[in-house]
C-alpha positions, -999 to +999 in steps of 0.1 A: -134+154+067-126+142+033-131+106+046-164+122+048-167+136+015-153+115-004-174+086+010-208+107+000-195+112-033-188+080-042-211+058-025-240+071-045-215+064-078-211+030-067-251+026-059-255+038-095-226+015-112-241-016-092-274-004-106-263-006-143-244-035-138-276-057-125-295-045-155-271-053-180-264-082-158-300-096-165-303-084-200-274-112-207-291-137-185-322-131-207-304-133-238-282-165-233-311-185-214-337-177-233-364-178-205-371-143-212-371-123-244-343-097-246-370-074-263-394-087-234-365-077-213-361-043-226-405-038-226-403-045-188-376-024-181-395+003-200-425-004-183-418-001-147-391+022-148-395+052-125-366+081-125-375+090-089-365+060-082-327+065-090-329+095-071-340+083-038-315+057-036-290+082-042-300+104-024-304+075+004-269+066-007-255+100+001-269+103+035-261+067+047-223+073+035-222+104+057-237+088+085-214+056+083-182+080+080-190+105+102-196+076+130-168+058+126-146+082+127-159+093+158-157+064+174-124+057+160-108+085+176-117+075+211-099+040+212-068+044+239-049+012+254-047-021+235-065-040+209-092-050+228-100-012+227-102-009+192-125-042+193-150-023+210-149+011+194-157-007+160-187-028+174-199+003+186-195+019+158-208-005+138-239-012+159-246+024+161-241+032+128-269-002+119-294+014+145-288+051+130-292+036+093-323+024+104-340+053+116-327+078+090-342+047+064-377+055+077-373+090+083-364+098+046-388+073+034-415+086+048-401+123+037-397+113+001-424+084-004-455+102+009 
């Protein structure tokens, strides 16, 4: 459990760091090249900035880390013998955790997006 919880506290954190860090990331690009104004820069960002944006991807954020968690911990319970074992319980987890990404993806976009 607070694998759990402190994975869907601070994946949305680090969604939102990596999400500041591009934009400031190509505000400098814009500023040192020169193929963009940085005020051009700035006027786009105002532009097509939408705040419901942020929210969905961390909200998106949140329920992806509990799903990935939550999964591998379960399957990393159930490993018993040798390594070959604990091979197999992470591909599983790992594939099940891609295929349940997937499907909770659509479901919450169509629940937030429409």
């Amino acid at each position: 459990l607070p694998k759990i919880v402190a994975a869907v506290f601070f994946f949305p954190l680090l969604a939102l760091f990596s999400m500041i860090i591009g934009t400031l990331g190509g505000y400098i690009i814009a500023a040192f090249t020169g193929i963009v104004l940085p005020a051009e820069y700035i006027e786009g960002l105002h532009y097509y900035f939408i705040p419901f944006e942020i929210t969905y991807s961390l909200i998106k954020m949140a329920v992806f880390a509990f799903i990935i968690t939550s999964i591998s911990a379960f399957y990393g319970y159930s490993p018993k013998g040798n390594s070959l074992e604990v091979g197999r319980a992470s591909t599983r987890a790992v594939v099940t955790s891609s295929i349940t990404i997937m499907i909770f993806n659509l479901i919450l976009t169509q629940l937030m997006l429409t």
